[in-house]
C-alpha positions as CSV (number, residue, x, y, z in Angstrom):
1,X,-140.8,57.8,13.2
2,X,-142.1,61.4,11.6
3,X,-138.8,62.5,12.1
4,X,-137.3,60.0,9.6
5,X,-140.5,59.9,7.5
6,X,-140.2,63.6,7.0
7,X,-136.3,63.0,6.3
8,X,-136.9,60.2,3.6
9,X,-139.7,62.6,1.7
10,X,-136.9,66.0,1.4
11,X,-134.5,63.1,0.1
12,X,-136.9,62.0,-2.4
13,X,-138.4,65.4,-3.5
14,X,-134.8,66.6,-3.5
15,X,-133.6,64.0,-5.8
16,X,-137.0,64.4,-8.2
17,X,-135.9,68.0,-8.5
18,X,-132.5,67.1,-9.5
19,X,-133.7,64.4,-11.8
20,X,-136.3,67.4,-12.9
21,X,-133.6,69.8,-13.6
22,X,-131.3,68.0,-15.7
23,X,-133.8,66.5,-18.1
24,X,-135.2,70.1,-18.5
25,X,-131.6,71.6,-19.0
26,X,-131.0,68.4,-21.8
27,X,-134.2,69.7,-23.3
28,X,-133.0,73.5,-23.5
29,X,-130.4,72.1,-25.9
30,X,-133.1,70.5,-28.7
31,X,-133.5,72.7,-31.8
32,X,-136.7,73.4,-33.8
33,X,-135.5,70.5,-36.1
34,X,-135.8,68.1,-33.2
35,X,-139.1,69.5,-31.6
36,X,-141.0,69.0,-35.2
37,X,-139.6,66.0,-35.5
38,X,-140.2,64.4,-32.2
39,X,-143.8,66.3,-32.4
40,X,-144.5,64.0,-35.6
41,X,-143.4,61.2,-34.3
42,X,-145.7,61.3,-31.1
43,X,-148.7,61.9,-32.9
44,X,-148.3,58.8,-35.0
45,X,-147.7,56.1,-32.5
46,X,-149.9,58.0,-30.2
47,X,-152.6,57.8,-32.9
48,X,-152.5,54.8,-33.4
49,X,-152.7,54.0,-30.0
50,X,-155.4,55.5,-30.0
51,X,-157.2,54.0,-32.4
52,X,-156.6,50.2,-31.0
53,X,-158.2,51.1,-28.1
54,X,-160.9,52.9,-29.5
55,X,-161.5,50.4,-32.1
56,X,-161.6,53.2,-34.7
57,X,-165.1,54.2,-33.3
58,X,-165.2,57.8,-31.8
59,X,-164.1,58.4,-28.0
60,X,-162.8,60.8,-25.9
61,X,-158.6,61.0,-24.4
62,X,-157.3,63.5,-22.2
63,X,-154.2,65.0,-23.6
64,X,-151.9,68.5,-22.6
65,X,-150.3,71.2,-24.6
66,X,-146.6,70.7,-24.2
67,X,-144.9,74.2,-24.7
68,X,-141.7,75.2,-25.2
69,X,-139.6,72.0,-25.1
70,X,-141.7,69.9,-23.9
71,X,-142.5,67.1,-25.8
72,X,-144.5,68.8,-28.5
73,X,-148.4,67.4,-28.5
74,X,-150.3,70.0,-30.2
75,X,-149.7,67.1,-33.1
76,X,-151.2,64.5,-31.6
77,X,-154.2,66.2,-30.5
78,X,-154.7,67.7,-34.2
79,X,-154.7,63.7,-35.2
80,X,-156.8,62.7,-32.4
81,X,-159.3,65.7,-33.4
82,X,-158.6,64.3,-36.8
83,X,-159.9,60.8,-36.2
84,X,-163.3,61.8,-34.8
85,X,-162.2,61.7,-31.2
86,X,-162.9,64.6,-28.4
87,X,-160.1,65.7,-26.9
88,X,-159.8,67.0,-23.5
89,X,-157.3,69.7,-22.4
90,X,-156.4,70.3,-18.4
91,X,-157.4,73.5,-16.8
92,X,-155.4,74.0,-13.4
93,X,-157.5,75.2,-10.3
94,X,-156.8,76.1,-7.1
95,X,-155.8,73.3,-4.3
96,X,-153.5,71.4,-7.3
97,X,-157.4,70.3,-9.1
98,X,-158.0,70.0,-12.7
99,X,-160.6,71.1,-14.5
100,X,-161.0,69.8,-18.6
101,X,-162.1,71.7,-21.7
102,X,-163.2,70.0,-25.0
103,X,-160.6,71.1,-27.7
104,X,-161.0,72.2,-31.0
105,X,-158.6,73.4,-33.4
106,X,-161.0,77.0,-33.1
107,X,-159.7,76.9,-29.3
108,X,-157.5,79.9,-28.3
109,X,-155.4,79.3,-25.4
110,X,-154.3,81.9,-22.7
111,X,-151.5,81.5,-19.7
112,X,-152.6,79.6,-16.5
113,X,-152.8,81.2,-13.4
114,X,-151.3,78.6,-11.4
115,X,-148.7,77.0,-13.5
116,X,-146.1,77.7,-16.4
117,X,-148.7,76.5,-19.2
118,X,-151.3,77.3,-21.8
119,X,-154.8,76.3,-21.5
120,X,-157.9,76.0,-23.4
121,X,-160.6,79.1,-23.1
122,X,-163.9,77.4,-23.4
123,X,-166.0,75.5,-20.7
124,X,-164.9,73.8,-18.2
125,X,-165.9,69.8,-16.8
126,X,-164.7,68.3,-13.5
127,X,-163.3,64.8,-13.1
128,X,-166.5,62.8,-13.7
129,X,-166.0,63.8,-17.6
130,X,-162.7,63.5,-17.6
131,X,-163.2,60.1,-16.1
132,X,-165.1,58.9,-19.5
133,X,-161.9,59.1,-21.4
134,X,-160.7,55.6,-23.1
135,X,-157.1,57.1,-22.4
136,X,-154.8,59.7,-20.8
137,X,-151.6,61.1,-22.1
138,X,-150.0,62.6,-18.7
139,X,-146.8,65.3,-18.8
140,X,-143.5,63.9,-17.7
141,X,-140.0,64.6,-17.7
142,X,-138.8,61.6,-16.8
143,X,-140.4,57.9,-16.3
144,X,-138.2,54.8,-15.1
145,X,-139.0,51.4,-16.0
146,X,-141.0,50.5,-12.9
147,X,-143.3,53.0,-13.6
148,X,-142.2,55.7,-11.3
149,X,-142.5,59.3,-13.1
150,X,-141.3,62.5,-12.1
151,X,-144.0,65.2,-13.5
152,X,-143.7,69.3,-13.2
153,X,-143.3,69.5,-10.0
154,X,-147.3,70.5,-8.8
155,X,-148.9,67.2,-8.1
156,X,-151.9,67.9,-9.7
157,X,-151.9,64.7,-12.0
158,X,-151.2,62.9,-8.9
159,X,-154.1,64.2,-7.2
160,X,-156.1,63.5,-10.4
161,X,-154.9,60.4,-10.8
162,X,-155.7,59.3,-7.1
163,X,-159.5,60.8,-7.7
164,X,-159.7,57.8,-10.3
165,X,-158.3,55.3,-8.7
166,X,-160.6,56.1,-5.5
167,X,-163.8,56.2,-8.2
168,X,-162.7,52.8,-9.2
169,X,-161.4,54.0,-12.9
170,X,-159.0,51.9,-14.5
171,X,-157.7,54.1,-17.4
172,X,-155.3,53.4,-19.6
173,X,-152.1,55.9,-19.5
174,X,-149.0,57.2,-20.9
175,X,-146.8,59.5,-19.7
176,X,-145.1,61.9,-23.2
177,X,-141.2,61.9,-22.8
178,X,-138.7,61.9,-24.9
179,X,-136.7,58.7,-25.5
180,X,-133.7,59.4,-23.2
181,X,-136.0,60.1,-20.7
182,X,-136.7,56.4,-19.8
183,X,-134.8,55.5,-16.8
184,X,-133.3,52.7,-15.4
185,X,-136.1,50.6,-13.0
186,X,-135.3,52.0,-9.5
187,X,-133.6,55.1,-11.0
188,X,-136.8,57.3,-9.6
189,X,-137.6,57.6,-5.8
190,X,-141.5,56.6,-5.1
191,X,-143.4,58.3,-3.1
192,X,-146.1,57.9,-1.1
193,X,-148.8,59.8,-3.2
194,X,-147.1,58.9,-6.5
195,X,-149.1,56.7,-8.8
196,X,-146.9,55.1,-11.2
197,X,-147.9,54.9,-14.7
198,X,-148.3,51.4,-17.4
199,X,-146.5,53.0,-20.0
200,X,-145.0,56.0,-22.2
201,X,-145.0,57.2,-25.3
202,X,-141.9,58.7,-26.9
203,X,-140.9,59.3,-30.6
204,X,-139.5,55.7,-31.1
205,X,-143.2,54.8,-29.9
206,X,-145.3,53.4,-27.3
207,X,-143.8,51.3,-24.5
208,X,-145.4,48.8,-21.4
209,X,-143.7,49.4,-18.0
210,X,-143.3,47.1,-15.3
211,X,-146.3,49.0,-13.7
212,X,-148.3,48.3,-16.5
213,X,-152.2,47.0,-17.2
């Protein structure tokens, strides 16, 4: 039985890498035309996501900085910051943790020394704050409809996710892709320490999944 177990995981993290690797190879293509545009786009149906939940009173979301062609977000967290709101930036640590920092638009950012991204200088909070957030928008490069995402590859919003859901937090979450990067249901392999996610948010705007609340 570990024998096959072990077999079925190197099938599924093979084909997430595959899956990983063709999205970000379709996303090497997008010009600076399409990355301000798609950037616009999130921060207004992520806003105003945003503001339902938060019933235009102050609160606090967890966001990331998407570089290079990610899905830009540095909009949306200027609009969030905008509206009153703390934002919250991820800080990796070692053993695939996350640490937070309040952002603000004084923040400078420097290069992470455990993944390909930029983080917030500043203080940093563990979980427990992170945990106070009315909302989370979570990296992905591809989501199918079921819920299943395939992230960056390091697990750490998997860890993070599972700390939550073991502290009994029921936050709700999207996962930032770009409209071709919502699969077919079933299109994305599950694993066991994958937690699947209620919805995404793209530049056409903010979609339930299967796995949603």
């Amino acid at each position: 039985m570990p024998e096959k177990t072990n077999t079925r995981h190197a099938f599924d993290a093979a084909a997430k890498d595959g899956i990983r690797t063709a999205h970000r190879r379709r996303r090497a293509t997008l010009t600076p035309a399409d990355l301000e545009a798609a950037g616009a786009a999130l921060a207004v149906h992520g806003a105003a996501w945003a503001e339902s939940l938060s019933g235009g009173k102050p609160a606090t979301f967890c966001v990331y900085l998407g570089i290079g062609v990610e899905p830009p977000t540095l909009p949306l967290i200027t609009a969030l910051h905008g509206n009153g709101h703390q934002v919250l930036l991820p800080v990796c640590e070692p053993g695939r943790e996350l640490s937070w920092v309040f952002w603000s638009p004084e923040a400078g950012f420097e290069r992470s020394k455990y993944a390909p991204i930029l983080e917030p200088a500043g203080p940093r909070h563990g979980p427990d704050v992170a945990g106070e957030a009315i909302a989370l928008f979570i990296p992905a490069t591809a989501v199918d409809l079921e819920g299943n995402r395939v992230g960056q590859g390091g697990g750490y919003y998997d860890k993070f996710l599972g700390h939550l859901a073991t502290a009994g937090k029921e936050i709700p979450l999207a996962a930032v892709i770009y409209d071709d990067e919502l699969l077919p249901a079933g299109h994305i392999p599950a694993e066991e320490f994958d937690r699947p996610v209620p919805a995404v948010l793209a530049p056409s705007g903010l979609r339930s999944l299967a796995s949603g609340l």
